[in-house]
C-alpha positions in Angstrom: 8.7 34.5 -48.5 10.4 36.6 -45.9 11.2 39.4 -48.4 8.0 39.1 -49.0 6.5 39.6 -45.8 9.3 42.5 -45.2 8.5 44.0 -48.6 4.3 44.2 -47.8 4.3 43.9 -44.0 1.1 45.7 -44.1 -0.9 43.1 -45.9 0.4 40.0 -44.0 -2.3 41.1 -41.6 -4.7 42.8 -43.7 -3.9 41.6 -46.4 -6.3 38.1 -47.0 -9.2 40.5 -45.9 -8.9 43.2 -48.0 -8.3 40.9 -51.3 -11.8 39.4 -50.1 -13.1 42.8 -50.1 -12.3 43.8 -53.5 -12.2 40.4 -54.6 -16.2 40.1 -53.8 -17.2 43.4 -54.7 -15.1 43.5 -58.5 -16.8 40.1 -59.5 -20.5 41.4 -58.5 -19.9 45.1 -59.9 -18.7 43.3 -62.9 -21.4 40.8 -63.7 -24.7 43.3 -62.6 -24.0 46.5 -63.4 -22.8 49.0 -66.3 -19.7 49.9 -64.2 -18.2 46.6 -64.5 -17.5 47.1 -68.2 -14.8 49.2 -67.3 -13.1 47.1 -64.4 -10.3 45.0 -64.6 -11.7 42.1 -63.6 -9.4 39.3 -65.2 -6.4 40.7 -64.2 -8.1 41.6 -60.3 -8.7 38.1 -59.7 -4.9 37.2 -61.2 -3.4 39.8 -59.2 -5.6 38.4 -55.7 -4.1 34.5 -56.3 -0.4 36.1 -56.7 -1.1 38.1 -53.5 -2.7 35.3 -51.6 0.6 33.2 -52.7 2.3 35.7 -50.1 0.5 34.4 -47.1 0.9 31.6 -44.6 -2.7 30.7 -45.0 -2.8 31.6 -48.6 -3.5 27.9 -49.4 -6.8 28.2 -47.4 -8.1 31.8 -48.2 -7.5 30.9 -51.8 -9.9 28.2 -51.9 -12.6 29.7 -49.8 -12.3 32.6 -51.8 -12.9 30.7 -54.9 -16.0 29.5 -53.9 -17.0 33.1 -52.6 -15.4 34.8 -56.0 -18.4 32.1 -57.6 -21.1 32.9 -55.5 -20.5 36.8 -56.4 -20.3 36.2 -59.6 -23.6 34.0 -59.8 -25.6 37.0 -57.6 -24.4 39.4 -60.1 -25.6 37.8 -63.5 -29.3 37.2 -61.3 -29.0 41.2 -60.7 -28.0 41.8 -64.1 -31.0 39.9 -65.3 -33.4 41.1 -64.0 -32.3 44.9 -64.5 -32.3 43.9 -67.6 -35.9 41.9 -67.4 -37.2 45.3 -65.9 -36.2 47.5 -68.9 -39.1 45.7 -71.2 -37.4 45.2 -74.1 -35.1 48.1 -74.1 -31.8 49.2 -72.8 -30.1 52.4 -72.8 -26.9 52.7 -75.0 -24.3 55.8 -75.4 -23.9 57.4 -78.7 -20.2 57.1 -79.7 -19.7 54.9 -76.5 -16.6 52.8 -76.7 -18.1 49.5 -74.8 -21.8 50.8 -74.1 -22.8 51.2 -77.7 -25.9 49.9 -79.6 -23.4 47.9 -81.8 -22.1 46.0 -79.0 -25.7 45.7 -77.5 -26.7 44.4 -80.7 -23.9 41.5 -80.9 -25.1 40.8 -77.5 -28.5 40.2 -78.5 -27.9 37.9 -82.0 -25.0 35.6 -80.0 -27.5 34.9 -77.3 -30.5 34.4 -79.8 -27.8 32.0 -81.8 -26.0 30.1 -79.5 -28.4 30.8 -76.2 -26.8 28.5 -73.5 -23.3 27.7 -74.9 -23.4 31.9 -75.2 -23.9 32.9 -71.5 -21.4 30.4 -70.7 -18.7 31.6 -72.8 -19.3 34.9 -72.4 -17.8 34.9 -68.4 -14.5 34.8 -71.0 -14.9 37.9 -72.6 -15.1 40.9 -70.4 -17.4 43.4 -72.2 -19.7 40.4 -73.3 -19.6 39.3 -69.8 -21.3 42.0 -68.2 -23.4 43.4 -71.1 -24.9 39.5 -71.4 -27.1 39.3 -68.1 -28.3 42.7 -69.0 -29.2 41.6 -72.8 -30.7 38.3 -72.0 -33.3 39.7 -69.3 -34.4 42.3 -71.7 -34.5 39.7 -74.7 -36.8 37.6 -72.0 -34.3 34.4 -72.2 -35.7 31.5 -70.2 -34.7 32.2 -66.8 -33.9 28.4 -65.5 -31.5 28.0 -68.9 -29.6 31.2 -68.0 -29.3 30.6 -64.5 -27.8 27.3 -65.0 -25.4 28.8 -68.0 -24.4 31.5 -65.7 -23.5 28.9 -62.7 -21.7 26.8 -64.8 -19.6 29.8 -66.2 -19.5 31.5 -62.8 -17.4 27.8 -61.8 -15.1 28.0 -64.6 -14.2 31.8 -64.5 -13.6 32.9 -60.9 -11.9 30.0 -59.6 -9.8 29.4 -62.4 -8.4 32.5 -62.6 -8.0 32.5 -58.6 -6.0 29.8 -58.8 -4.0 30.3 -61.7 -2.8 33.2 -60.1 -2.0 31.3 -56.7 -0.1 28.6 -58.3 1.9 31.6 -60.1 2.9 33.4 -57.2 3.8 30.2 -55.4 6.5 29.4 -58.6 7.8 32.7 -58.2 8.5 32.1 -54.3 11.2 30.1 -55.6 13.3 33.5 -56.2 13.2 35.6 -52.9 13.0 38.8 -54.9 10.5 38.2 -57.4 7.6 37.7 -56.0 7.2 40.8 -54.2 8.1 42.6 -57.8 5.7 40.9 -59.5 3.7 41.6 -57.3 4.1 45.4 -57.0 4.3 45.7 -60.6 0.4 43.4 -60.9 -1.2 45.8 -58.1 0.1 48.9 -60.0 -1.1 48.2 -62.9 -4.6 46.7 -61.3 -5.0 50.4 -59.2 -4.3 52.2 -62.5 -6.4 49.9 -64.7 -9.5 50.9 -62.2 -8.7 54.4 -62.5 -8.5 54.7 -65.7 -11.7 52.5 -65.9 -14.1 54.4 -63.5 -12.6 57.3 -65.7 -13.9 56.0 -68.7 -17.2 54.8 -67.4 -18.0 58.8 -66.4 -17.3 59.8 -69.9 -18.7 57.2 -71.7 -22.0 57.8 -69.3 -21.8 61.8 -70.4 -22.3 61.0 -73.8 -26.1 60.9 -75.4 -28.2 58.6 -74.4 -29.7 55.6 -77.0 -32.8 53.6 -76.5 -31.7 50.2 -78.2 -35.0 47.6 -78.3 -33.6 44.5 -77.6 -35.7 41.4 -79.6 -36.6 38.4 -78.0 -34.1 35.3 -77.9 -35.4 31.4 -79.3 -36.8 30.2 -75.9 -35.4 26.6 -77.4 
């Protein structure tokens, strides 16, 4: 812990209050809007527990910001939603897109129409599907009250989870003074570049063509 503290000295004061920051704002971006496709948001909410693990009142933050990590991540399917809602049937796809394509869009559409519920839930698991879902079921008109309770549920067992995983990591590696803070600097490397890389991507991908994909309705059962 103190090699810790010496190693990011910064963050032992800032630290719990900038994870909440992008903490919060990766979970919503994630689960409303396009740009979230290309956001590491699995490993961003690893990386947060490890760095919480750090901090005297890690214990604390990392509960808290479990339930706050949940609540973003509910807002952000409703906004998803009903974007989606609001397109009328159609959403807009990228030709040659590597995520944003009307493949993907499609797969979207027949696993909600399929498995409806259990396909919402599962989806928080699978990072593309996760964010392209509240997007696809608004458009495909999915009964509102079914997704939103799908989407809660899911929002409980994704967040947190992963939050805590991450803690409980990072508080095993305190056990050897000089790991920690590596893993640690290695995890936020590779989170910075990850983003960079991803909001890279997401310009590209959003210069290619533009394709209207109608999206069919999903079995209201």
């Amino acid at each position: 812990m103190i090699l810790a503290a010496e190693t990011f000295g910064p963050l032992e004061t800032a630290g719990p209050a900038l994870v909440w920051l992008v903490v919060v704002t990766f979970v919503f971006v994630e689960c409303a809007i396009i740009l979230g496709l290309f956001l590491p948001g699995d490993s961003m909410l690893l990386t947060a527990g490890v760095v919480l693990a750090a901090h005297h009142s890690g214990a604390a933050q990392v509960w808290a910001l479990s339930v706050g990590a949940m609540v973003a991540a509910i807002a952000g399917n409703q906004v998803g939603y009903v974007i989606g809602h609001r397109r009328g049937h159609h959403l807009i796809a990228r030709r040659n897109g590597r995520y944003l394509n009307v493949a993907n869009l499609r797969k979207v559409n027949a696993l909600l129409d399929r498995y409806g519920f259990w396909a919402v839930l599962i989806a928080r698991w699978i990072p593309w599907v996760r964010t392209l879902s509240p997007l696809v079921a608004g458009a495909a008109r999915m009964n509102h009250t079914r997704y939103t309770i799908a989407s809660t549920i899911g929002a409980i067992l994704w967040a947190p989870v992963l939050l805590l995983v991450g803690f409980y990591f990072g508080e095993y590696l305190e056990r050897v003074s000089w790991l920690l803070p590596t893993v640690l600097a290695v995890m936020a490397a590779v989170l910075v570049v990850g983003t960079v890389l991803g909001v890279r991507q997401y310009r590209i991908e959003m210069a290619r063509p533009a394709v209207d994909v109608e999206i069919a309705d999903v079995d209201p059962d």
